[in-house]
C-alpha positions in Angstrom: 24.4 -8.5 -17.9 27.7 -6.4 -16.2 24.9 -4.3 -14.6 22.9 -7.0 -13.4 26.0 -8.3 -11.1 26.6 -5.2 -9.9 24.8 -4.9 -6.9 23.2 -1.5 -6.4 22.1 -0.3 -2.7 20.3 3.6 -2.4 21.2 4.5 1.2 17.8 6.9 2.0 19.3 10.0 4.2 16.2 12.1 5.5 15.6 15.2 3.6 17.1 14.6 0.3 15.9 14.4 -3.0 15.8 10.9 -5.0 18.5 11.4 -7.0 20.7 11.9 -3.3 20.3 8.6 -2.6 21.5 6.2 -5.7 24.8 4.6 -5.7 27.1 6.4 -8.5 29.3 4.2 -8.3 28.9 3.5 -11.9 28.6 6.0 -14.1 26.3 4.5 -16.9 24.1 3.7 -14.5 24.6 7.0 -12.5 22.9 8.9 -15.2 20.4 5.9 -16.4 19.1 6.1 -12.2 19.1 10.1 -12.2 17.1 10.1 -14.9 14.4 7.4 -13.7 14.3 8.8 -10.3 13.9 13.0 -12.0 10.7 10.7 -13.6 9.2 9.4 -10.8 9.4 12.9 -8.9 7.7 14.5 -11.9 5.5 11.8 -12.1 4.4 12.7 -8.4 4.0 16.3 -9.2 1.5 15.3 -11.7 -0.7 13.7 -9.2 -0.7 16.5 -7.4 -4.5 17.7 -6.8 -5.6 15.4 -9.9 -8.7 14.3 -7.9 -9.9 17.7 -6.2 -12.5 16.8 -4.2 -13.1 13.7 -4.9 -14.0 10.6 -2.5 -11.8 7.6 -2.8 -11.7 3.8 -0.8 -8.2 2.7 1.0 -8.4 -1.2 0.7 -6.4 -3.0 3.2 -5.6 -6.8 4.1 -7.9 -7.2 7.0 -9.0 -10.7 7.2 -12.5 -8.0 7.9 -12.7 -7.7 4.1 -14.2 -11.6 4.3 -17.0 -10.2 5.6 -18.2 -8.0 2.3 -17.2 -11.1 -0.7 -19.1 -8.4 -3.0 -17.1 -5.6 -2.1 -14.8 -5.1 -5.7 -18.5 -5.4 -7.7 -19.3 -2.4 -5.3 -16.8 -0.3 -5.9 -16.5 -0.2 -9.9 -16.4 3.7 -11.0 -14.5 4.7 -7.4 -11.0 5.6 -6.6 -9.2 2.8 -5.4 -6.0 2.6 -3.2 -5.2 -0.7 -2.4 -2.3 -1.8 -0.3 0.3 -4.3 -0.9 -1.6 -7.7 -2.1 -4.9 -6.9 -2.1 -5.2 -7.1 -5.6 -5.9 -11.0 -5.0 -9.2 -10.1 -3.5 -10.5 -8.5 -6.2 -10.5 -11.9 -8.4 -13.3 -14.0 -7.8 -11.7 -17.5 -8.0 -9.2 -16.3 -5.5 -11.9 -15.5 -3.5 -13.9 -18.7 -3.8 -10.8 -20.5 -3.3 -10.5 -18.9 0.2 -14.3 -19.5 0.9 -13.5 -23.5 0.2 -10.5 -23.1 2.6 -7.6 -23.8 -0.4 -4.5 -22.8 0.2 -3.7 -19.8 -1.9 -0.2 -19.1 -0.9 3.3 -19.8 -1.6 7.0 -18.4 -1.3 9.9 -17.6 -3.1 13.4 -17.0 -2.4 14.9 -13.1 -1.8 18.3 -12.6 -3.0 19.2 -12.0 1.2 18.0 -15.8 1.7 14.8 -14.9 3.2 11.5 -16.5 2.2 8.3 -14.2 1.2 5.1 -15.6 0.4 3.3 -14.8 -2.4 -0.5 -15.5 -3.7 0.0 -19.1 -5.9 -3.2 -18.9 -7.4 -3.8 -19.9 -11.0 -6.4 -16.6 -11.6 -2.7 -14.9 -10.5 -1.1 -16.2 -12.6 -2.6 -15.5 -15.4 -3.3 -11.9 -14.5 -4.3 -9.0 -16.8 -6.6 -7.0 -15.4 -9.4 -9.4 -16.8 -11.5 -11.7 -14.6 -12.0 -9.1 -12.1 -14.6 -6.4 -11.7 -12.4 -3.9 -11.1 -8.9 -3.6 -9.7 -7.4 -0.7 -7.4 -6.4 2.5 -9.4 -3.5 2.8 -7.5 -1.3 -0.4 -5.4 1.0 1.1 -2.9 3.8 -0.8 -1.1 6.2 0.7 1.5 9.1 -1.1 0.5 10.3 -3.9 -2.3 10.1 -7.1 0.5 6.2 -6.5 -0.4 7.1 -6.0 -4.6 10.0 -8.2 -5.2 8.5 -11.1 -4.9 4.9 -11.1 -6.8 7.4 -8.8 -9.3 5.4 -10.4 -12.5 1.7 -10.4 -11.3 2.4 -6.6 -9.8 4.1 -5.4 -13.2 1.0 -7.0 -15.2 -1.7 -5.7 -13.6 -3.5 -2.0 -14.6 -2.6 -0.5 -11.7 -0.3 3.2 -10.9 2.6 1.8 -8.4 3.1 3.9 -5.3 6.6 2.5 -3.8 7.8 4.3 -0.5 11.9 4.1 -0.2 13.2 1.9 3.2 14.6 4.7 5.0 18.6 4.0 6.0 17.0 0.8 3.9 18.3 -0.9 0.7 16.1 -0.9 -2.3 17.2 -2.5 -5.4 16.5 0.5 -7.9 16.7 -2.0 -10.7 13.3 -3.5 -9.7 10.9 -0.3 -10.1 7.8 -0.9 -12.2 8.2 1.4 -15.4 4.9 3.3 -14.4 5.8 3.6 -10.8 5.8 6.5 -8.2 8.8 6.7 -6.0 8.4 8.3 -3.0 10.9 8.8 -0.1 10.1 8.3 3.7 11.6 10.6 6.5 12.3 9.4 10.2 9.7 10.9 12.3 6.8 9.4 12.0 3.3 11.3 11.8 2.5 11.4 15.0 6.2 12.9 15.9 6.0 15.5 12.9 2.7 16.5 13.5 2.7 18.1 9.5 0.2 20.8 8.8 -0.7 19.1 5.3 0.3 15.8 3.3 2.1 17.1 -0.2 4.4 14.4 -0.5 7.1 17.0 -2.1 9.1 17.0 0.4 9.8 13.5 2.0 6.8 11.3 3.0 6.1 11.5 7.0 7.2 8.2 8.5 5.1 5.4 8.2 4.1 3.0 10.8 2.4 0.9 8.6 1.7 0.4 4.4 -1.9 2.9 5.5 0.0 5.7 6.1 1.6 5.4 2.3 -2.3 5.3 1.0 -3.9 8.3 3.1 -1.0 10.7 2.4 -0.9 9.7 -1.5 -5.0 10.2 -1.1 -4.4 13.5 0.5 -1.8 14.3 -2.2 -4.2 13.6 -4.7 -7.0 16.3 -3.4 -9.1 13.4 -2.3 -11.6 15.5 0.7 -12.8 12.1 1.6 -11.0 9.2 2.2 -13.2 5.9 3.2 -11.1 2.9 5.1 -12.0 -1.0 4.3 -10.1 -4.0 5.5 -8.3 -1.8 7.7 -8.7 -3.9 11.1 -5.3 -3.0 13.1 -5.6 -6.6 14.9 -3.0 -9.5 15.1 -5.3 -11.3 13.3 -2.9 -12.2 10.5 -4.6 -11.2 6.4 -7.5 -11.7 4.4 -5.4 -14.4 2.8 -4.5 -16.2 6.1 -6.9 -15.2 8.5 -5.7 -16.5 12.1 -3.8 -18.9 10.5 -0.5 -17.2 11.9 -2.0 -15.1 14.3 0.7 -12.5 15.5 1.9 -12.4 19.0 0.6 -10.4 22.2 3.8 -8.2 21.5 2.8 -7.3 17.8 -0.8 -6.5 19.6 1.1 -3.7 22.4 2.8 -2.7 19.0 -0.7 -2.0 17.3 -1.7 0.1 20.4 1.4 2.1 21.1 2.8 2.6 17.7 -0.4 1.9 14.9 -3.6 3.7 16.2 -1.7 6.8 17.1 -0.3 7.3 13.8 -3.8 7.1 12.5 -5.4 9.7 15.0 -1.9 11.9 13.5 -3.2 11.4 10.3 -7.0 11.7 11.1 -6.3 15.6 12.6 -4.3 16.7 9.4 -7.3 15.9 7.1 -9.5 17.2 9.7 -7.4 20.7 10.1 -7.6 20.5 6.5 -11.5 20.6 6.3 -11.1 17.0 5.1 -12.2 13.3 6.5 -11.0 9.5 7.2 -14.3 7.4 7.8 -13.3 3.7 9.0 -15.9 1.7 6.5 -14.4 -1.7 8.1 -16.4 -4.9 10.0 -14.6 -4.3 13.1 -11.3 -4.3 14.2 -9.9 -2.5 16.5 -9.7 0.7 14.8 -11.8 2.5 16.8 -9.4 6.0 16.5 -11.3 6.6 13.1 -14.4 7.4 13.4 -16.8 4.9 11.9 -19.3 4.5 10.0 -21.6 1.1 8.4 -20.3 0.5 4.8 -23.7 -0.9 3.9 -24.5 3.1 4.1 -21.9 3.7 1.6 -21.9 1.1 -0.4 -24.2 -1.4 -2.2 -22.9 -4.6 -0.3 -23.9 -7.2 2.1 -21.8 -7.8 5.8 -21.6 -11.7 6.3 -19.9 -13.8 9.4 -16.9 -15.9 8.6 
């Protein structure tokens, strides 16, 4: 209970291992945190190359992924990345419920007073891994405003969690998933660093967006070819609020100037590499990637909204 008042901030400096950034305040927990974090490093490392050569599908929250309702029935026996809660579209009732036009959301409180929304959805709720065809391999989320608050579904589900550390950012270490994979951002995003390679050793490139956590785990994992879905880079809120809170014009200048250039970044160090991004999505705007129709790659049907 003492340690559960005592509240624990992990100051990320660039460049430094995990273990450089946990408060040692106390020492119990010093040792208990140096441990976990010497874990989820190792852990890493034994990712490393574990899919040589192997395709895999980057699901994102594109209010595109609408458009293929059969898509988690297609991909059963592929690797999966999905990205933050994605995992709701993989359930059928969630899906129906959307189709009706029920409201599948609702919030809870963060300990800083802020309000995140979660997916209040009885097939949620109950989660297990059952009910749904198939469920991403890997879930990856770029900081703990995405985990924190769908904590119980996310620690329930099958999945391998890939969390990236806030840089100069406060992450409550207490709140890591047992079978997680910590990773730690640097500053300069990928477009900035230009990196010859993704290893994910060293600190991950910046991100711009959760995307750039999937691709570089994918390319950490020896994946040659990685295949985008629901990746739609518009301001044309989520799958799970499509337009309902369309973003603004800024967010839209953001997308252009700070979004699709990170991808082409990404795009040249799997293509210098002898590998490939393919954007699978029902369009969008991301037109950096070069396309190609999902229906070629996949056993599903494109519908209109």
């Amino acid at each position: 209970m003492l340690l559960r008042k005592i509240r624990r901030q992990s100051i990320v400096k660039e460049g430094g291992p995990p273990e450089a950034h946990v408060d040692w305040a106390s020492t119990a927990f010093g040792c208990v945190a140096f441990w976990r974090s010497s874990e989820m490093a190792l852990r890493l490392e034994d990712f490393k190359d574990r899919f040589q050569g192997e395709k895999c599908f980057v699901i994102g929250e594109g209010p595109s992924l609408l458009r293929t309702p059969a898509l988690p029935e297609a991909l059963v026996g592929k690797l999966v990345l999905g990205c933050n809660q994605v995992y709701g579209f993989f359930l059928p009732e969630v899906r129906e419920a959307i189709a009706e036009g029920k409201e599948i959301l609702g919030s809870v409180a963060m300990p800083d007073g802020s309000r995140r929304f979660v997916i209040d959805h009885p097939a949620v709720q109950r989660i297990s891994g059952k009910g749904a065809a198939v469920l991403p391999k890997f879930l990856c989320y770029s900081d703990h405003n995405a985990y924190v608050p769908n904590k119980a579904v996310i620690d329930a589900l099958p999945s391998i969690k890939v969390l990236g550390y806030c840089k100069a950012g406060i992450w409550p270490y207490e709140s890591f998933p047992e079978d997680s994979i910590a990773v730690i951002r640097s500053s300069k995003r990928i477009v900035e660093a230009r990196p010859g390679q993704f290893d994910m050793s060293p600190p991950l490139t910046g991100l711009t967006v959760i995307m750039d956590i999937c691709l570089q785990f994918a390319f950490h994992l020896g994946c040659t070819t990685a295949y985008l879905i629901g990746c739609d880079c518009t301001a044309d809120g989520h799958w799970y609020r499509p337009e309902r809170d369309a973003k603004s014009k800024w967010m839209e200048k953001y997308i252009q100037s700070q979004w699709i250039p990170n991808f082409e970044a990404t795009d040249e160090v799997f293509r210098r590499n002898g590998r490939r991004i393919w954007n699978l999505s029902v369009g969008g705007n991301l037109d950096a990637i070069e396309r190609r129709d999902i229906r070629d790659i996949l056993d599903v049907e494109v519908t209109d909204v």
